[in-house]
N, C-alpha and C positions, 0 to 999 in steps of 0.2 A: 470353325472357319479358320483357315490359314494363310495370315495375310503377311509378308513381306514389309519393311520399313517403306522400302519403292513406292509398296502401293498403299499402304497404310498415308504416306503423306506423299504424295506426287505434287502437288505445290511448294515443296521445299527440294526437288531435283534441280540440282545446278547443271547448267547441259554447257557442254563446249567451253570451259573456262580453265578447267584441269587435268593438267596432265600426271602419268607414272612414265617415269625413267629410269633408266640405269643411274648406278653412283658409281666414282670410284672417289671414295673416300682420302685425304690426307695426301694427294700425287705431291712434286713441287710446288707446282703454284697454286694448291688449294682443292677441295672436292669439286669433280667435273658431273656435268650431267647430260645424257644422251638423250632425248624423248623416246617414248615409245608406242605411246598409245595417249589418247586424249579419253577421259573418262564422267561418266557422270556421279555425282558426289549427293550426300547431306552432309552437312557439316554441322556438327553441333553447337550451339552455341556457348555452352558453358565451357569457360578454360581454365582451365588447372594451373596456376602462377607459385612461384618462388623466387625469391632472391639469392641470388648466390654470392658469394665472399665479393672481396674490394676489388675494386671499386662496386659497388652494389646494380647489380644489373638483375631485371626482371627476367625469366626464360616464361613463356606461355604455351603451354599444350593445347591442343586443337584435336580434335575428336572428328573421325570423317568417316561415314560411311561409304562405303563402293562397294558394284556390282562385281561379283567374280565372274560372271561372263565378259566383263568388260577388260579385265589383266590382260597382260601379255601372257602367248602362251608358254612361256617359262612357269609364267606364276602358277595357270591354270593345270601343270604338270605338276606342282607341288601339293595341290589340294589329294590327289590321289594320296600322297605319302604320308599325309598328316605334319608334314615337316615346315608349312609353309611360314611361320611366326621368324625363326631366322630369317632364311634367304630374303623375305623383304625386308627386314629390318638392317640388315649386314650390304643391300648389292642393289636399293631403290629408294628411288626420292619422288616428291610429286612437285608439279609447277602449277602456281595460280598464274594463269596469263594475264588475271584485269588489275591484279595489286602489282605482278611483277616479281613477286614471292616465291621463293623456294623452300621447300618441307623436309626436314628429315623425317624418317619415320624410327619412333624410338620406340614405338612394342605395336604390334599387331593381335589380333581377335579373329578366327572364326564367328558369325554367326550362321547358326543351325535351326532350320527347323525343328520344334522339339517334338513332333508327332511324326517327322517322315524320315527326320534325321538330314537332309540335303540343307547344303549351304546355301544360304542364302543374300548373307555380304559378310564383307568386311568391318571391321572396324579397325580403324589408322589411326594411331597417336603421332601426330606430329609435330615439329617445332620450327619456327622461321629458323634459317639456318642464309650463309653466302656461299656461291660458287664460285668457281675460278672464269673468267671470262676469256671463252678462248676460240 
């Protein structure tokens, strides 16, 4: 039987809270973000932490599933190519609307069915990150 994360736990879909955006990374007054799409997520719970040089600052990884029928259709053009791991990582960011939270996403995952081969989500590494407020 071939079950989907989706449907493997549908009491862990976040509905209506997260969004995928455009970035532009580093402008003057800081990375900007576009919306695009509002999307349905898991988010995992476990997160990947490190401290980095001085002053000691925590960074935490955050693990998200999503739908790839839910992307924009940019993204959904990149699944043909097999190319899609940059372009979201280089040109999209996600918004949690209920923390207020903006995501960069610092590696991307296919997941595949291993029987049929079709995608089936995402996985998003991401990290709290600021935008430019404008």
């Amino acid at each position: 039987m071939d079950t989907s994360i989706f449907e493997a736990f549908p009491n862990a879909i976040i509905r209506g809270v997260w969004q995928i955006g455009t970035c532009k990374h580093g402008t003057l007054i800081g990375n900007q973000f576009s919306s695009l799409a509002t999307i349905d997520v898991i988010v995992d719970e476990g997160y990947n932490s490190n401290i980095e040089t001085t002053p000691e600052t925590i960074n935490s990884d955050l693990l998200i599933y999503a739908k790839p029928c839910q992307m924009p259709k940019e993204v959904n053009d990149l699944f043909m190519t097999s190319q899609v791991v940059i372009p979201l990582v280089a040109n999209y960011m996600l918004y949690n609307s209920a923390t207020d939270t903006y995501f960069m996403i610092v590696d991307a995952g296919v997941g595949k069915n291993q029987h049929t081969g079709n995608i089936e989500h995402l996985e998003l590494k991401v990290r709290p990150t600021e935008i430019a407020d404008v």
